[in-house]
TIMARKOL-940808 format. One record per residue (C-alpha): x, y, z; residue in one letter. Coordinates in steps of 0.25 Angstrom, whole numbers, padded with zeros to 4 digits, always signed. Each point is the difference from the previous one (the first is absolute). Layout:
XYZA...
// end
This chain:
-0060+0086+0010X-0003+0006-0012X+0008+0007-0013X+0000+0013+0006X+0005-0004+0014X+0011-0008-0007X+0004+0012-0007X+0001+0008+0011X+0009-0009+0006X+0010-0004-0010X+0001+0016-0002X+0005+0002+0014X+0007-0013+0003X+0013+0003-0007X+0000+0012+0011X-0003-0008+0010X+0012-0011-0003X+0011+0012-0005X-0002+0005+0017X+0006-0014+0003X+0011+0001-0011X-0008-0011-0010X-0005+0001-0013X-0011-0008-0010X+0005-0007-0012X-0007+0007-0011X-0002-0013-0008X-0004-0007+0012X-0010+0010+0004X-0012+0002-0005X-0017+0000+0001X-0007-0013-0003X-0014-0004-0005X-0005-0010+0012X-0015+0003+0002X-0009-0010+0004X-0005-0007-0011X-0015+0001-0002X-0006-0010-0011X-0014+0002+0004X-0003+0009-0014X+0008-0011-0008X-0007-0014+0003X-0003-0003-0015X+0017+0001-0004X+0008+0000+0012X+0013-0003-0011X-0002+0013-0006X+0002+0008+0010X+0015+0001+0006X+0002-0006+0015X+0004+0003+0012X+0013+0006+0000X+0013-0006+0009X+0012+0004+0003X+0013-0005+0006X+0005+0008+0014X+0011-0005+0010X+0001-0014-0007X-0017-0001-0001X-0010+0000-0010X-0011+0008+0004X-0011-0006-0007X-0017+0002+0000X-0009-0013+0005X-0011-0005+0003X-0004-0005+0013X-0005-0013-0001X-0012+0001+0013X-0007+0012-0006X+0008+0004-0014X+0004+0013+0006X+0012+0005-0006X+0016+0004+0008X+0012+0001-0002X+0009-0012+0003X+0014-0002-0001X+0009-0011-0007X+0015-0002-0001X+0006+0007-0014X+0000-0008-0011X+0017+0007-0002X+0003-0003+0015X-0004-0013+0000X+0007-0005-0012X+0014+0008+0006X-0003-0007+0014X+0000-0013-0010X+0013+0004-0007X+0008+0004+0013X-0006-0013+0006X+0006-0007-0013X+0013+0007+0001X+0005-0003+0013X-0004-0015+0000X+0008-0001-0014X+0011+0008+0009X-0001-0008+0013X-0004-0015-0007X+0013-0007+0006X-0003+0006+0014X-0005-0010+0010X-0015-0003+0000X-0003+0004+0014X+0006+0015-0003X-0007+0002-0013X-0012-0006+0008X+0002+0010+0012X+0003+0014-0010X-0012-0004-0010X-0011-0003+0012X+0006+0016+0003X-0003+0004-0013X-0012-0005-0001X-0004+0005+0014X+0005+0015-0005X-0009-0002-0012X-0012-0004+0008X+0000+0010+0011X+0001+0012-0011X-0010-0004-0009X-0009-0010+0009X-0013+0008-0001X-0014-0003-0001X-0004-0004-0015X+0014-0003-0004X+0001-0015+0003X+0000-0004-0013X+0014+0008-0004X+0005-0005+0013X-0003-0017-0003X+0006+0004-0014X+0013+0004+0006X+0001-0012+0010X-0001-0009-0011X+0007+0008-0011X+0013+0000+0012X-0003-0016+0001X+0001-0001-0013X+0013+0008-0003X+0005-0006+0013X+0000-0015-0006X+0005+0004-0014X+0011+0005+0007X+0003-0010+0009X-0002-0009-0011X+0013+0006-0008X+0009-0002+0013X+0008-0012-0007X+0000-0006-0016X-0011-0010+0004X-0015+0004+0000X-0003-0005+0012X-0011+0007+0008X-0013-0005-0005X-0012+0007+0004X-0003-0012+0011X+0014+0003+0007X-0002+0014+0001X-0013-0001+0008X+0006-0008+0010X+0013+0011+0000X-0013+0009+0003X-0003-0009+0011X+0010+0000+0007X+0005+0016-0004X-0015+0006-0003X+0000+0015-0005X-0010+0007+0008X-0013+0000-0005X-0007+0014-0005X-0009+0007+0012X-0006+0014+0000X+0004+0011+0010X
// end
């Protein structure tokens, strides 16, 4: 698609979604730059010349790369840099909320969450976002575990042999 085309359509899709009753948020809508990035013409200073753009959509980063097998450039997808740090803090909430509940239901309700997490943004070329949260929860899940009485008690030794026996599931694409 090209500028032209994009124009065309932003003119007549606030048209289109007032038959149904909608509107578009005028800060929220708007015309990007994405093109494909073409670096042939700049291989003696690559730095000078802006990148790629990306932008963030539905809790994405839309983002230029290369493919490894033949350099091609496409568009790939990775979790937003803002969603995954609120997932964190929710994550962190409700184990500060819930710390004194028995470890099997905290167990049960994070494997859930976790699970939710995975199914939304477990696409192809995201692993990387998704293995952070996994062990950004284990993390926050033993720091709060860790506060349930005055004693620190739960070294990091302990808590993999809770995992054993109570393991969150594991990050898995779509």
């Amino acid at each position: 698609m090209d500028e032209g085309d994009a124009r065309r359509v932003m003119a007549v899709l606030p048209k289109r979604f007032g038959r149904f009753g909608l509107t578009l948020h005028p800060e929220k809508t708007r015309l990007l730059p994405f093109k494909h990035p073409d670096w042939r013409g700049y291989r003696g200073n690559k730095a000078a010349v802006k990148g790629p753009g990306s932008f963030d959509f539905l809790g994405f980063t839309f983002y230029w790369a290369r493919i490894r097998k033949d350099g091609k450039w496409m568009i790939k997808l990775k979790t937003s840099r803002i969603r995954l740090t609120r997932s964190l803090k929710r994550i962190a909430q409700w184990c500060k909320r819930n710390r004194h509940v028995p470890i099997p239901d905290q167990h049960r309700m994070l494997a859930s969450k976790l699970l939710g997490h995975y199914q939304y943004y477990g696409i192809t070329g995201n692993c990387k976002a998704l293995n952070q949260f996994y062990h950004e929860v284990r993390r926050i899940w033993r720091k709060w575990l860790n506060r349930r009485s005055n004693r620190r008690h739960l070294w990091w030794e302990r808590f993999v042999l809770l995992l054993k026996r109570y393991p969150l599931p594991s990050p898995k694409l779509a």
